[in-house]
Backbone as a chain_set.jsonl record, in Angstrom:
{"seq": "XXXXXXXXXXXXXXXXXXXXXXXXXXXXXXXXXXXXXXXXXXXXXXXXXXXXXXXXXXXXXXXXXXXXXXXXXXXXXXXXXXXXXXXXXXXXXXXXXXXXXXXXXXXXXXXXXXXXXXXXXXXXXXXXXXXXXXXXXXXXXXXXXXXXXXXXXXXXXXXXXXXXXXXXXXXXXXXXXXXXX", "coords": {"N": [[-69.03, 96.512, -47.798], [-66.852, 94.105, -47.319], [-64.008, 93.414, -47.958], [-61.671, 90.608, -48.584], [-58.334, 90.503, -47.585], [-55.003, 90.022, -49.929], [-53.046, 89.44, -48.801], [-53.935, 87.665, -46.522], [-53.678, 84.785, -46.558], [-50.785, 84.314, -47.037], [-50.301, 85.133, -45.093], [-51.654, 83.746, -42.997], [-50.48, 80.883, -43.718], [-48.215, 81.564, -42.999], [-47.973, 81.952, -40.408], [-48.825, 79.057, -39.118], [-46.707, 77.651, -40.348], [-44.625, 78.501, -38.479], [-45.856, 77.979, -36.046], [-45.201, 75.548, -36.591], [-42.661, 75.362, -36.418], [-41.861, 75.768, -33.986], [-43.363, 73.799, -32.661], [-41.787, 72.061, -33.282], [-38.935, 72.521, -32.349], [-39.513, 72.528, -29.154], [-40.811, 69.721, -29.135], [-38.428, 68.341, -29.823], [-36.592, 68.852, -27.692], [-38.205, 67.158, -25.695], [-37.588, 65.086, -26.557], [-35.085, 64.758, -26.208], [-34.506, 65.26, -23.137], [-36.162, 63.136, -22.694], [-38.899, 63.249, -21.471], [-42.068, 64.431, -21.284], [-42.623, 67.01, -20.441], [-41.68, 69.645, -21.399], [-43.25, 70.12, -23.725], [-46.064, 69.879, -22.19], [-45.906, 72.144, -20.209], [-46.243, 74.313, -22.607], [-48.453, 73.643, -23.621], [-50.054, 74.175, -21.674], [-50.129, 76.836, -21.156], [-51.095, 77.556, -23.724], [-53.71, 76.46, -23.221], [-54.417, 78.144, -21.743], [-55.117, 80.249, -22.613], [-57.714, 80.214, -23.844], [-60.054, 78.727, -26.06], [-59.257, 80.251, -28.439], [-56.863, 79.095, -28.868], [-57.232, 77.083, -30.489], [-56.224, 76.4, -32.995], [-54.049, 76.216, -33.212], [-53.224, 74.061, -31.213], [-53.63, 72.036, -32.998], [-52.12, 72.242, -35.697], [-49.997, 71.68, -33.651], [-50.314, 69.06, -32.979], [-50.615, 67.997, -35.473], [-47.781, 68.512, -36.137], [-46.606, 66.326, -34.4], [-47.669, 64.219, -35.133], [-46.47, 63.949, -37.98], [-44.01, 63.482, -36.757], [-44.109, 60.783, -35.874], [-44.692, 59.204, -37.426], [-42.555, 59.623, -38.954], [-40.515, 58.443, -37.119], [-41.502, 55.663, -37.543], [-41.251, 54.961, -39.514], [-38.345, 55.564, -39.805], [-37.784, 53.209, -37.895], [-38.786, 50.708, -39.532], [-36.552, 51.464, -41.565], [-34.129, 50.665, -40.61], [-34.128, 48.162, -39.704], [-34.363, 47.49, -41.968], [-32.359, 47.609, -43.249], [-30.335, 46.676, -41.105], [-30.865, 43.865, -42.108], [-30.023, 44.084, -44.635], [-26.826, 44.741, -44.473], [-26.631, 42.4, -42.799], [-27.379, 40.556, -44.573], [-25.087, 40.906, -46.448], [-23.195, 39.897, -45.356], [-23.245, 37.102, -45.612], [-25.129, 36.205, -43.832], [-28.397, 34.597, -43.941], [-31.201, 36.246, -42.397], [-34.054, 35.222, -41.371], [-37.267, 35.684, -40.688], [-37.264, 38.563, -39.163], [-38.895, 40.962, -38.576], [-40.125, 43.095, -37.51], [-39.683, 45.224, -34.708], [-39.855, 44.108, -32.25], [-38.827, 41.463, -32.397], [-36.416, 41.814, -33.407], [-35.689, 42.519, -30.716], [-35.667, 40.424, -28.947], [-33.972, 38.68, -30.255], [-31.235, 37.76, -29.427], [-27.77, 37.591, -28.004], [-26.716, 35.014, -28.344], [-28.47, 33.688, -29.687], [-27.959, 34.86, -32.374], [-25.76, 34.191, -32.646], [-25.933, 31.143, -32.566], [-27.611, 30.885, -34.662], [-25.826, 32.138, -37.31], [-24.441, 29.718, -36.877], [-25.376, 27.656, -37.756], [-25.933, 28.55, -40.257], [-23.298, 27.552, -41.347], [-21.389, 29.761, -40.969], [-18.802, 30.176, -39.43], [-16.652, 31.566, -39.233], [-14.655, 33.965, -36.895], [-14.147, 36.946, -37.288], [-16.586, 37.694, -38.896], [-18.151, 36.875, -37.166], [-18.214, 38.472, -35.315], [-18.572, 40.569, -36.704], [-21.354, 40.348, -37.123], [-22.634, 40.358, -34.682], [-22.357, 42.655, -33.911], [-23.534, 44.907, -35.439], [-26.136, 43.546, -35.083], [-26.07, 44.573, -32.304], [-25.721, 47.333, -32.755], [-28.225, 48.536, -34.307], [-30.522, 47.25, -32.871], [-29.597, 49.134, -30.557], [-30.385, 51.404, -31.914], [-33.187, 50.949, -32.63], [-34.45, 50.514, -30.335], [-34.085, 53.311, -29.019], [-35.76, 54.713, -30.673], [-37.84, 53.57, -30.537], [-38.543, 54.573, -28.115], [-38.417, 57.417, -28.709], [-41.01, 57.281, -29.804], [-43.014, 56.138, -27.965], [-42.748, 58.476, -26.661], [-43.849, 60.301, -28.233], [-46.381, 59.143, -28.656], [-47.406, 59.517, -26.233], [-47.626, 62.825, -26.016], [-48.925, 63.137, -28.073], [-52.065, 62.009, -27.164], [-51.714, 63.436, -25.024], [-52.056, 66.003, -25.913], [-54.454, 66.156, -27.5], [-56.273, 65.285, -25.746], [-56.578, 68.058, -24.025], [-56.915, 69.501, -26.27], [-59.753, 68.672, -26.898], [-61.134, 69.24, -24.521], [-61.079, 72.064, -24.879], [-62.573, 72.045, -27.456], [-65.204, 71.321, -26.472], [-65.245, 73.872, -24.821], [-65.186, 75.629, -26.198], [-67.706, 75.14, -27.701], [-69.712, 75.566, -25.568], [-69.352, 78.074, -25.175], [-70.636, 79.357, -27.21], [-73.039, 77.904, -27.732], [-74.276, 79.516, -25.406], [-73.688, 82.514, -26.313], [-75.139, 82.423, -28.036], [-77.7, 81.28, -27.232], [-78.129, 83.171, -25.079], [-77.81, 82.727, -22.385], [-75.996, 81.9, -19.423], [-72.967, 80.462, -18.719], [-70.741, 78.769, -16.911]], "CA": [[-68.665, 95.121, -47.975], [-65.113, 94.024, -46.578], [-62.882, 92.233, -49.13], [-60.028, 89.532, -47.981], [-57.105, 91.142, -48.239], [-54.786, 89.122, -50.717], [-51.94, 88.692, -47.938], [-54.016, 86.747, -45.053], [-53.442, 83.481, -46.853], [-49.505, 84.299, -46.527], [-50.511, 85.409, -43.453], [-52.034, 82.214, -42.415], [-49.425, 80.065, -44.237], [-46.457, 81.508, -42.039], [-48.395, 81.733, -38.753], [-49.173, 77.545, -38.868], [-44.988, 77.014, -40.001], [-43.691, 78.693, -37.286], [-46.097, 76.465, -34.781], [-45.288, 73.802, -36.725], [-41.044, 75.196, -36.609], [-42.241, 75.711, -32.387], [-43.449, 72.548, -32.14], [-40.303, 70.738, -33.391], [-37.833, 72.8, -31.233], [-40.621, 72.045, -28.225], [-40.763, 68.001, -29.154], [-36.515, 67.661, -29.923], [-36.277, 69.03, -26.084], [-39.181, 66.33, -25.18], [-37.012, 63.577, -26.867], [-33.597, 64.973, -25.689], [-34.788, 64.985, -22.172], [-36.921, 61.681, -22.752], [-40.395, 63.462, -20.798], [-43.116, 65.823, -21.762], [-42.394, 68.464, -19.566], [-41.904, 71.46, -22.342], [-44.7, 70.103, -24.869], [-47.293, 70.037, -21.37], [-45.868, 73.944, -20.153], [-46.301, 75.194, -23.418], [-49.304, 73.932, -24.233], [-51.121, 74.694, -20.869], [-49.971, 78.611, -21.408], [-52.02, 77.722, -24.945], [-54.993, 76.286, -23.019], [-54.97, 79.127, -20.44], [-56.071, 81.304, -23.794], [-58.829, 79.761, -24.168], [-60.44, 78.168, -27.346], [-58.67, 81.007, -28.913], [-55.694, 78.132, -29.219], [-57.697, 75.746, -31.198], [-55.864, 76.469, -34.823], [-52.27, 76.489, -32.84], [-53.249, 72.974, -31.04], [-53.587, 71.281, -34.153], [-50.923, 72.211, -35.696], [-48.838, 71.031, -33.509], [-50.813, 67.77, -33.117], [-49.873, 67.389, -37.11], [-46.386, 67.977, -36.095], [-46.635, 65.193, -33.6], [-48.388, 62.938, -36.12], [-45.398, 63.933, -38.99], [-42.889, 63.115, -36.469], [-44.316, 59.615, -35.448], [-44.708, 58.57, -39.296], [-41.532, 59.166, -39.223], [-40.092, 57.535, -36.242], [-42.128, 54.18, -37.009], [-40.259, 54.995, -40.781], [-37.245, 55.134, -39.117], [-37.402, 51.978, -37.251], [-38.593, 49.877, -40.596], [-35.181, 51.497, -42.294], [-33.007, 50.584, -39.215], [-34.492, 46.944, -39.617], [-33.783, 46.777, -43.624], [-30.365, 48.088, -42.983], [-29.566, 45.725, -40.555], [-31.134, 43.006, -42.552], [-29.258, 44.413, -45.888], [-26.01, 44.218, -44.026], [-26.035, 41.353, -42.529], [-27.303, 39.869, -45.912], [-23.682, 41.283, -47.357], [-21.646, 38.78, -44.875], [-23.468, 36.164, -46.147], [-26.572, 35.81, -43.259], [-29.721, 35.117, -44.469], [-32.272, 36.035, -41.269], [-35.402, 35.114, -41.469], [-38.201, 36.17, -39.757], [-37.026, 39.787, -38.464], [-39.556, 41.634, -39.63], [-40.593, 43.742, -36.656], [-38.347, 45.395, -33.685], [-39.665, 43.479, -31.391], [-38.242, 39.785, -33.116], [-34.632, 42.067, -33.215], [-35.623, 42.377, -29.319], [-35.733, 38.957, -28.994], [-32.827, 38.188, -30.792], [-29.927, 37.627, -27.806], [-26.484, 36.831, -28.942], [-26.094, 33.703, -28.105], [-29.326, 32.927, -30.663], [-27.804, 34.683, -33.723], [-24.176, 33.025, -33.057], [-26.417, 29.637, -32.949], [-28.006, 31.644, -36.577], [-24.474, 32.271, -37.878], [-23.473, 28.32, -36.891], [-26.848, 26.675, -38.621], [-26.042, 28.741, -41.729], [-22.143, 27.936, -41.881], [-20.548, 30.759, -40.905], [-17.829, 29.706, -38.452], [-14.751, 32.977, -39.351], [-14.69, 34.829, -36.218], [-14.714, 37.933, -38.036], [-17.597, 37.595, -39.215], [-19.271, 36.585, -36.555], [-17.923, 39.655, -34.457], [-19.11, 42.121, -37.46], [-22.54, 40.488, -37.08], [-23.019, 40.902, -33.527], [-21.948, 44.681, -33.915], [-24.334, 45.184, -36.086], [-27.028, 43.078, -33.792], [-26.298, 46.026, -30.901], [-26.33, 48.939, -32.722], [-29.511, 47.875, -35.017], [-31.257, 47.132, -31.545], [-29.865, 50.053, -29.672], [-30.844, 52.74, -32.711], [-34.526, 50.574, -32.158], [-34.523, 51.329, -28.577], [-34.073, 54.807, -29.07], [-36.679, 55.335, -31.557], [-39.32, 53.201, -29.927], [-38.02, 55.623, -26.444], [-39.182, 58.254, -29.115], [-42.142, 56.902, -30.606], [-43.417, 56.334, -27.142], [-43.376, 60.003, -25.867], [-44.59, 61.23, -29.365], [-47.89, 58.813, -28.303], [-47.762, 60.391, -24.602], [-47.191, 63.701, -26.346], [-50.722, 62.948, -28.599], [-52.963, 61.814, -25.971], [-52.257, 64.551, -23.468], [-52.954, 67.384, -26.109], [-55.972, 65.3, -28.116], [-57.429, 65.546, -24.42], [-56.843, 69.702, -24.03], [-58.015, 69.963, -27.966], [-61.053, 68.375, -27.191], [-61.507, 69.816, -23.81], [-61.239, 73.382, -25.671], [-63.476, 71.983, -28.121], [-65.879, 71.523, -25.654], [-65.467, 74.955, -23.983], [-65.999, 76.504, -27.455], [-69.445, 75.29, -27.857], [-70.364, 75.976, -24.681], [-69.441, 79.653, -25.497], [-71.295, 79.01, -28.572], [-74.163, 77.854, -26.919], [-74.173, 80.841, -24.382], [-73.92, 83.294, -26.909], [-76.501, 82.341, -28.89], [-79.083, 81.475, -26.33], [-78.063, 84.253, -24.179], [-77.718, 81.954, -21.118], [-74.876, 82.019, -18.303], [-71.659, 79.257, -19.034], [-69.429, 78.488, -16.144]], "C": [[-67.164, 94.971, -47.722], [-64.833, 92.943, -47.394], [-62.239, 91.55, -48.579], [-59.478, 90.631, -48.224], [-55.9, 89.685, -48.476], [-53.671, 88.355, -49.731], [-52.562, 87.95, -46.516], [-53.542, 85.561, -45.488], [-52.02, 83.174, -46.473], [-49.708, 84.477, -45.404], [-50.157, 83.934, -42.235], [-50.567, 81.305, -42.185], [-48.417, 80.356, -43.117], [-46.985, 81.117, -40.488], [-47.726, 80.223, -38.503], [-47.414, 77.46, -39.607], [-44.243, 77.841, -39.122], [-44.077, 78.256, -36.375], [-45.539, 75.932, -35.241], [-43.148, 73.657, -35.95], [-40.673, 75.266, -34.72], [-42.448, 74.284, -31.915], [-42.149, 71.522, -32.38], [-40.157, 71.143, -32.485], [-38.463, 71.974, -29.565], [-39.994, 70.199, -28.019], [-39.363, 67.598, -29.392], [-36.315, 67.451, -28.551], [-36.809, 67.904, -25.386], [-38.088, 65.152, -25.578], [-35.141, 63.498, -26.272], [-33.669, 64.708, -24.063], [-35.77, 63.608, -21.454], [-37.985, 61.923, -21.226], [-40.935, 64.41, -22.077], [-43.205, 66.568, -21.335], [-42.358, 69.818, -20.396], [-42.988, 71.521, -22.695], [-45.514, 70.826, -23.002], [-46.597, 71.438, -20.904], [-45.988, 74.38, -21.134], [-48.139, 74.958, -23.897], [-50.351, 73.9, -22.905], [-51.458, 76.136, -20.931], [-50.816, 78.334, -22.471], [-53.384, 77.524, -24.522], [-55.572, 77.278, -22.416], [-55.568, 80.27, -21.36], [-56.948, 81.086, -24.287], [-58.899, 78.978, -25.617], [-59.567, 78.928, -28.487], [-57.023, 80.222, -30.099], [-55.76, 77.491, -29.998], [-56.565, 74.878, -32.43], [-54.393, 76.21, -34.148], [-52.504, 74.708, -32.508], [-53.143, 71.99, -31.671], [-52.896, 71.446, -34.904], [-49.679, 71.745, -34.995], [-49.135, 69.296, -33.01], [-50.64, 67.777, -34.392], [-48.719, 67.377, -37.37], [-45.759, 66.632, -35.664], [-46.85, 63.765, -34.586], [-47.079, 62.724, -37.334], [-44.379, 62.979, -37.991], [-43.078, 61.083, -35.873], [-44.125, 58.563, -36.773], [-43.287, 58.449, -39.189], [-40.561, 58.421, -38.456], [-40.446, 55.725, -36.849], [-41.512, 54.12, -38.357], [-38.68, 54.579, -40.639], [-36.806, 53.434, -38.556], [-37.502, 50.687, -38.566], [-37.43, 50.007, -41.226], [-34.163, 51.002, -41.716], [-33.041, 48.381, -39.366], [-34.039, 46.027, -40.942], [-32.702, 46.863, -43.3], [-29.726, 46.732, -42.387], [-29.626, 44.049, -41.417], [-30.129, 43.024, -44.034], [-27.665, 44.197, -45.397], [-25.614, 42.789, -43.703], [-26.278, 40.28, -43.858], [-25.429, 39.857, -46.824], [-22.397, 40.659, -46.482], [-22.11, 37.964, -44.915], [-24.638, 35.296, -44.711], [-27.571, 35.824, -44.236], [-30.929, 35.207, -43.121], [-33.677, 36.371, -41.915], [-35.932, 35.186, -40.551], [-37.759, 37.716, -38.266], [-37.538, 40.407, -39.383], [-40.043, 42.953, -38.958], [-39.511, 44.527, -35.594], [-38.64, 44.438, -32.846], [-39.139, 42.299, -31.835], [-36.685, 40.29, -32.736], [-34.235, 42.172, -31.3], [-34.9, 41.406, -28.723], [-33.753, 38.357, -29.249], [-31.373, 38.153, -29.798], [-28.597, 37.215, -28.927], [-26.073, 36.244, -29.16], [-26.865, 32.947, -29.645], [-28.977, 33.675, -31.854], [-26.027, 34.275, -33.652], [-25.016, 31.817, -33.02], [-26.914, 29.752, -34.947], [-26.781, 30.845, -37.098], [-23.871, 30.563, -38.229], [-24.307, 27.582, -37.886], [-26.171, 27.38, -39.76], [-24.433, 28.312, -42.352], [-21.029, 28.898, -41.675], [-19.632, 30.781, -39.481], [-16.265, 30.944, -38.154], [-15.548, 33.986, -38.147], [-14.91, 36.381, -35.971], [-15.791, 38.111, -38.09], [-19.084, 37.472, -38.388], [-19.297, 38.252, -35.57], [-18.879, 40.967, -35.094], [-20.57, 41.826, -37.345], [-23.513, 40.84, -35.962], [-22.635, 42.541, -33.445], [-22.983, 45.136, -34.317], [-26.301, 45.034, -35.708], [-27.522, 44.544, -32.347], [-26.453, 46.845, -31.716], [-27.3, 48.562, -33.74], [-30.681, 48.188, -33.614], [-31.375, 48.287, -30.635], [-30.527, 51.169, -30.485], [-32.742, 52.424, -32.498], [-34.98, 51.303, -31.097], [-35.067, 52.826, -28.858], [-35.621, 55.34, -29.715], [-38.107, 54.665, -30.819], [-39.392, 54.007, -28.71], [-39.069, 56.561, -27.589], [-40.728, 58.253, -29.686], [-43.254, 56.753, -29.162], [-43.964, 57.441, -26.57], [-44.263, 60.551, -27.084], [-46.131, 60.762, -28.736], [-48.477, 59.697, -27.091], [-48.084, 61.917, -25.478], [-48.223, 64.262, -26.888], [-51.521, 63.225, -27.526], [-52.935, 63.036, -25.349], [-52.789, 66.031, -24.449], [-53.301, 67.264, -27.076], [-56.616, 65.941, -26.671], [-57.472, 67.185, -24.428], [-57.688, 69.823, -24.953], [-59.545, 69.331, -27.376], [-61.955, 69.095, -25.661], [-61.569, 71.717, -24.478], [-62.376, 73.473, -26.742], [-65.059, 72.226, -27.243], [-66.43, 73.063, -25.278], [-66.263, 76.244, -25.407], [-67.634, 76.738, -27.731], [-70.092, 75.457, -27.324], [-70.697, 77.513, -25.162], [-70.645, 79.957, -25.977], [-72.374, 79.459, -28.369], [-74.637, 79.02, -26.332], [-74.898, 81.769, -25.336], [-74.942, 83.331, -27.932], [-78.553, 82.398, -28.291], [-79.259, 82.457, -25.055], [-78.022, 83.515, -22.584], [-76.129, 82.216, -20.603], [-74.159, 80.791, -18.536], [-70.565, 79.65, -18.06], [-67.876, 78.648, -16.847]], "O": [[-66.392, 95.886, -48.009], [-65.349, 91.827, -47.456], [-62.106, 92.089, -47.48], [-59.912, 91.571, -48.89], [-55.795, 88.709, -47.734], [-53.408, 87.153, -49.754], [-51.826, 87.694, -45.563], [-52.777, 85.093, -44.645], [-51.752, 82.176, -45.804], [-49.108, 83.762, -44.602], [-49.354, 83.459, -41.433], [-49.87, 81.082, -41.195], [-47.891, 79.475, -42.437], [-46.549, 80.287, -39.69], [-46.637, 80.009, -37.971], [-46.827, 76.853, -38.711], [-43.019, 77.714, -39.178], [-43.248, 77.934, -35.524], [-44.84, 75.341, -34.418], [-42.544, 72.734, -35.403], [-39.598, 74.937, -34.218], [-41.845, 73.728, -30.997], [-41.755, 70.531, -31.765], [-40.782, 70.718, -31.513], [-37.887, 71.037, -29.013], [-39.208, 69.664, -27.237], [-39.103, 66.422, -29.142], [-35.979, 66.368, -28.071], [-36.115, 67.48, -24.463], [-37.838, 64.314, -24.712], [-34.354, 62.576, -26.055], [-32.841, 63.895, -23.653], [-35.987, 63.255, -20.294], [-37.976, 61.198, -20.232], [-40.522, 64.847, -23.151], [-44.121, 67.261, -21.776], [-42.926, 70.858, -20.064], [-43.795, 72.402, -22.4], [-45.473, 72.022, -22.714], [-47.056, 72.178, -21.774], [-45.819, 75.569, -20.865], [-48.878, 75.826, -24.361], [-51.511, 73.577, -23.162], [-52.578, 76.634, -20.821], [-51.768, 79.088, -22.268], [-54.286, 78.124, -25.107], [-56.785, 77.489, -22.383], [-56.376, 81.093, -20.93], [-57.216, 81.707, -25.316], [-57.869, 78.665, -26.213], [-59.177, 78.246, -29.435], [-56.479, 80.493, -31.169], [-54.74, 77.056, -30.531], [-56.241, 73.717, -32.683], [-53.548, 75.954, -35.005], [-52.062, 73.948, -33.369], [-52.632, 70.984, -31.18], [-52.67, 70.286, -35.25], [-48.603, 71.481, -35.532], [-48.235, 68.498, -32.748], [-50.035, 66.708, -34.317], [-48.22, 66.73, -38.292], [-44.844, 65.999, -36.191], [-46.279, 62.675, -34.626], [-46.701, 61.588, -37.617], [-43.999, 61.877, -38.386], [-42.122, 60.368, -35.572], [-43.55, 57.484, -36.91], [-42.751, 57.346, -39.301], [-39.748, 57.743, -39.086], [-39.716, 54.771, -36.58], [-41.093, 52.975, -38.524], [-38.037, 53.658, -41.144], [-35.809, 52.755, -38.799], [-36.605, 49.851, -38.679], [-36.936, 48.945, -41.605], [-33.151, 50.882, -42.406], [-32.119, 47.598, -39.141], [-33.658, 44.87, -41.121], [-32.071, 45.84, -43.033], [-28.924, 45.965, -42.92], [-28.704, 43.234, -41.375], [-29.575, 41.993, -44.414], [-27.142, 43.305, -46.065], [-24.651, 42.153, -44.129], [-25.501, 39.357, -44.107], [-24.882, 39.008, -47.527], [-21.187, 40.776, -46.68], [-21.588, 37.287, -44.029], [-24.857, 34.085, -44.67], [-27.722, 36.659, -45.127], [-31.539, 34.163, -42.891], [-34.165, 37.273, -42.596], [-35.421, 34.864, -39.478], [-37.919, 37.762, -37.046], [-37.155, 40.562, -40.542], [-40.363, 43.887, -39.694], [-38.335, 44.277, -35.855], [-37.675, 43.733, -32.552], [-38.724, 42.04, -30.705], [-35.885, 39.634, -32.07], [-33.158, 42.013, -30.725], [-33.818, 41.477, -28.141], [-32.831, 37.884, -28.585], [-30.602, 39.099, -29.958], [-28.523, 36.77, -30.072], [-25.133, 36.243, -29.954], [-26.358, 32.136, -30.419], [-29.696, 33.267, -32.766], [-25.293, 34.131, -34.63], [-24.51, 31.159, -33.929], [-26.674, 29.076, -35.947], [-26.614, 29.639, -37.28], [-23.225, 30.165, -39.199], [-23.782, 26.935, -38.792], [-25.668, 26.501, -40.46], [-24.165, 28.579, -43.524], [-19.911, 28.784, -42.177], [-19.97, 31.509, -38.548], [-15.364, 31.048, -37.322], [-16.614, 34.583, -38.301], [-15.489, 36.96, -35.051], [-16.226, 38.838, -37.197], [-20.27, 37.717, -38.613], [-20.295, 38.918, -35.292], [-19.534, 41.853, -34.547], [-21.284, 42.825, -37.426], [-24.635, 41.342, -36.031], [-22.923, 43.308, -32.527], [-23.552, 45.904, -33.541], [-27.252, 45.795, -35.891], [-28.509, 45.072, -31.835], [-27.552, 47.383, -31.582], [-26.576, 47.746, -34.309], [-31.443, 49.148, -33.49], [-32.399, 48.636, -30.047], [-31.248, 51.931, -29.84], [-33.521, 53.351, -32.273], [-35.647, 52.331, -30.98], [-36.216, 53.266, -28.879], [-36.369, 56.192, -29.236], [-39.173, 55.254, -30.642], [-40.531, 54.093, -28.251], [-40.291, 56.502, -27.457], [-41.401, 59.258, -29.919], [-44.354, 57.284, -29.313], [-45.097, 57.584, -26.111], [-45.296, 61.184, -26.87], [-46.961, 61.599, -28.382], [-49.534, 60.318, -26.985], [-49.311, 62.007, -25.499], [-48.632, 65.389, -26.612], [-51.701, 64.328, -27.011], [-53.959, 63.681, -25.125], [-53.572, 66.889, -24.041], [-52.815, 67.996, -27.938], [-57.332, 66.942, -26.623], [-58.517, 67.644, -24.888], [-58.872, 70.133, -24.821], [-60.494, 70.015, -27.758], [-63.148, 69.397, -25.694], [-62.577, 72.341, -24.149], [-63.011, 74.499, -26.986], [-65.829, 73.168, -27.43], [-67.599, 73.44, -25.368], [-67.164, 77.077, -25.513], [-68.396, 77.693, -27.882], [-71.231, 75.614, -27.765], [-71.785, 78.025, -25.429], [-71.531, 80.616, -25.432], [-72.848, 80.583, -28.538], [-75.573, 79.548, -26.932], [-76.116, 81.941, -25.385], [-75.414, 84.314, -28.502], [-79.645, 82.907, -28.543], [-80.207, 82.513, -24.271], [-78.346, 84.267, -21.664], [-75.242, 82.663, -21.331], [-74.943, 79.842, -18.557], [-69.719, 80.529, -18.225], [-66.869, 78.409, -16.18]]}, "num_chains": 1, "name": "protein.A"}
């Protein structure tokens, strides 16, 4: 009778955080270079090992998934912020609730804001348009990232499930003793 032995679980455990500490480095490069070019070479070398990959694939599809949570986290904090700021020079904007509305938002239509609410000190208006661009451009960025993370999904969801596939063929095979392309 063959026992566990007590260290696979550590075993396990480290394997799946060093994909997961692979898949960052992997997906930073993907967002630094704004493609998928590493993620898709690394994880075709994973497909070319067959089903064998399965437990690695998914792992780093739950990195993908962490890092999107937090991107779309990101962009709601980027949105209070700007909204918490400009609350503290005495805006009140309403209806920015989304990025796309801060899209929207041109400069001409929150100096018309600024004039409807009163706020006429040049200053003021300067610190709110500052705040307008970089608000918008830190958006940008993150929806740039939030984008490839989706590309990043999709293309290896499709491998995983094409591997899934190939598995049960095996499966199949080996069970019914039949021939699998």
């Amino acid at each position: 009778m063959y026992e566990e032995d007590p260290l696979d679980g550590v075993y396990s455990f480290v394997e799946k955080a060093y994909t997961r500490l692979q898949a960052g480095d992997v997906i930073f490069r993907c967002m630094e270079e704004e493609n998928t070019t590493p993620i898709q070479e690394w994880v075709e070398g994973l497909v070319l090992a067959g089903p064998e990959s399965l437990a690695v694939l998914r792992e780093i599809l739950k990195e993908v998934d962490e890092r999107k949570r937090q991107s779309k986290e990101d962009i709601r904090q980027v949105l209070q912020d700007f909204r918490t700021s400009l609350d503290s020079c005495g805006v009140h904007l309403a209806g920015v609730h989304n990025e796309r509305v801060l899209n929207h938002l041109t400069p001409e239509g929150l100096l018309s804001m600024l004039s409807d609410q009163g706020i006429s000190q040049e200053e003021t208006q300067i610190i709110c348009l500052q705040l307008r661009n970089d608000a918008k451009d830190l958006v940008q960025d993150l929806e740039t990232h939030l984008r490839l993370l989706v590309e990043i999904e999709i293309y290896i969801s499709d491998w995983l499930w094409g591997l899934v596939y190939e598995s049960a063929q095996r499966a199949w095979a080996d069970d019914s003793g039949a021939f699998v392309n």
